[in-house]
N, C-alpha and C positions, 0 to 999 in steps of 0.2 A: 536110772541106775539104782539097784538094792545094792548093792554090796560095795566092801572093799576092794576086791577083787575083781568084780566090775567097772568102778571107777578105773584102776590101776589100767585094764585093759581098754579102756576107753582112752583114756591120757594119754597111753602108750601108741595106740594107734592115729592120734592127730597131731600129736607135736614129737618129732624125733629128739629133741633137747629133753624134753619131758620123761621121755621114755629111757634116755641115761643118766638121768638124776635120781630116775627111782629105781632102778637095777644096780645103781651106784651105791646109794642107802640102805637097799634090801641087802647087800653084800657086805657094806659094812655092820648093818644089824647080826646078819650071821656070827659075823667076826667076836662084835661084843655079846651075843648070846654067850660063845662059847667059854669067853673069859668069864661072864661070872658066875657059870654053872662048873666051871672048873674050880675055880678062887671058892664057891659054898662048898661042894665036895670037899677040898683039904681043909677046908674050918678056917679060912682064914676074912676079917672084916677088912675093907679097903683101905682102910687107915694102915694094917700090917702088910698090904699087899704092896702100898705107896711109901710103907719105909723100905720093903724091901728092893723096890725098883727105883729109891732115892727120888721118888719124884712127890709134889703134893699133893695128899689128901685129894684135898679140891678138885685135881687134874683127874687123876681115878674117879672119884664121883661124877664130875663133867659127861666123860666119855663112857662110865655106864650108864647115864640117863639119858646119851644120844643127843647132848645140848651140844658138841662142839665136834668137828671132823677131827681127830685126831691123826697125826705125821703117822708115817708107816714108822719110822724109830721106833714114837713111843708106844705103839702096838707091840713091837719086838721087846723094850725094854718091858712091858707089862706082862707078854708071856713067857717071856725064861723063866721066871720063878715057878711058874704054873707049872712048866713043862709042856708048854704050848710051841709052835711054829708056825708060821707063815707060809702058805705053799700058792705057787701058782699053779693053774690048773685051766690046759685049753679048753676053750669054749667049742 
């Protein structure tokens, strides 16, 4: 295997666990992509984004570095200030 991308599809083809763990992650990656390219566009640092969603620092830092799954809540509590939403969307 060269690649990411090749690994990815190799995983995905031998273990089905495998394969929704990282469809699982690449969808929450999306998710926080979108929060902090939102949160840099308005100018705001995580520390103003985490008083405004009354939650810690810490927790915003966490969940943009991808260290912890965060609850759908505190996805919703982290983008209403954005002006972000949750949508589901059939596959």
């Amino acid at each position: 295997m060269r690649t990411w991308e090749d690994f990815k599809k190799n995983a995905k083809d031998v273990n089905p666990k495998v394969k929704e763990d990282i469809e699982e992650m690449e969808a929450l990656a999306l998710i926080i992509s979108a929060i902090i390219e939102k949160r840099n566009e308005l100018g705001y640092s995580q520390r103003e984004l985490a008083e405004m969603c009354g939650l810690p620092h810490s927790s915003v830092a966490r969940i943009e570095a991808c260290t912890v799954k965060p609850k759908v809540e505190t996805l919703i509590k982290i983008m209403k200030p954005l002006g972000l939403t949750l949508a589901a969307v059939a596959l």
